[in-house]
C-alpha positions as CSV (number, residue, x, y, z in Angstrom):
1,X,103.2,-80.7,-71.8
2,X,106.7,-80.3,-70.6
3,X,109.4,-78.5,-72.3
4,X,112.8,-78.8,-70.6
5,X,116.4,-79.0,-71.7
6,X,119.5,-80.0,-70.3
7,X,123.5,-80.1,-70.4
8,X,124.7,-83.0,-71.1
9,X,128.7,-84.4,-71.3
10,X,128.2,-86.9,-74.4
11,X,128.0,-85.5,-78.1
12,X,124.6,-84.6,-79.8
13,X,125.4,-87.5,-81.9
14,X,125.7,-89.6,-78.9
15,X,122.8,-88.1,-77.4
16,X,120.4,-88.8,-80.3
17,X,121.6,-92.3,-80.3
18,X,120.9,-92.9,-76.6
19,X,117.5,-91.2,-76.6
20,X,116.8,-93.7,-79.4
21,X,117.5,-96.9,-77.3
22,X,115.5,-95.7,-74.3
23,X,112.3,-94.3,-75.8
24,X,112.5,-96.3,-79.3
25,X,111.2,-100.3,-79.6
26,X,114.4,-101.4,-77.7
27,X,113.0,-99.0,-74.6
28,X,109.7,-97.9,-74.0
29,X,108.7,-98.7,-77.3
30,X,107.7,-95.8,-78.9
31,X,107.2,-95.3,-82.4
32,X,110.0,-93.2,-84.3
33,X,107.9,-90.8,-86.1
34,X,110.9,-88.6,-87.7
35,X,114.4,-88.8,-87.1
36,X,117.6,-86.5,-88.4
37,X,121.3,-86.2,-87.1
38,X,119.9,-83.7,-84.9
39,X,116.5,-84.3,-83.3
40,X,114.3,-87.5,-82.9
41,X,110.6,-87.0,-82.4
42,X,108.7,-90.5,-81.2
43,X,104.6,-91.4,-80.6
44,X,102.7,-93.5,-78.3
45,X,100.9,-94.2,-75.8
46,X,98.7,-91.5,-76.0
47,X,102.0,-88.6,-76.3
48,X,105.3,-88.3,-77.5
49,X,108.5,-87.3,-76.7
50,X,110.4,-85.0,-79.3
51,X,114.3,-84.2,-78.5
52,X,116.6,-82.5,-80.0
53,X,120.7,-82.0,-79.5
54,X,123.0,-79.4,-80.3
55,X,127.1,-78.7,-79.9
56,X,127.6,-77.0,-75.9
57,X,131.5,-77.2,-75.6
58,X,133.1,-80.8,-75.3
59,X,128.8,-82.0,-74.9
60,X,125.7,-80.9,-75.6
61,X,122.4,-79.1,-74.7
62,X,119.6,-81.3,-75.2
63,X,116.5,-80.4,-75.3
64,X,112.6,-82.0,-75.0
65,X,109.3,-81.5,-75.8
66,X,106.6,-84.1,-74.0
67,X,103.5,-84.7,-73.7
68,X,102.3,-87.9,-71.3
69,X,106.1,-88.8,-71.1
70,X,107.0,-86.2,-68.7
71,X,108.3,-88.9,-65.7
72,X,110.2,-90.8,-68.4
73,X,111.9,-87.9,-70.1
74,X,113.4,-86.6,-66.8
75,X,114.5,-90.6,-66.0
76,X,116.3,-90.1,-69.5
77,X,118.0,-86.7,-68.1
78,X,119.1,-88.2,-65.0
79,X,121.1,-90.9,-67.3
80,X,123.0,-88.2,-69.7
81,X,124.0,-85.4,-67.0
């Protein structure tokens, strides 16, 4: 399991939306299991990915929680830096 969070320039909002499109059925295609203006968490493949994004400044922190999806969540943090 890997926990990990990050800064990140865009807005939570913006964020939440983006994590959606890579790990949702338009990315990787995982399952949204519960989703809120704040936090997504997603299932598959054996694991899941939950994230969740809060105010830093002019961006965000964004945080994760994985477990099988540790490789694609830090692919996901490279894009949002």
């Amino acid at each position: 399991m890997l926990s990990i969070e990050t800064k990140s320039k865009l807005t939570p909002e913006e964020a939440i939306k983006r994590a959606t499109k890579f790990f949702g059925p338009e990315g990787y295609g995982l399952e949204i299991r519960e989703q809120a203006a704040c936090c997504l968490e997603f299932e598959g493949g054996g694991g899941g990915v939950a994230v969740s994004a809060t105010p830093n400044g002019k961006g965000s922190t964004v945080s994760f929680e994985s477990r099988e999806w540790d490789y694609q969540v830090k692919e996901f943090i490279s894009k949002i830096k």
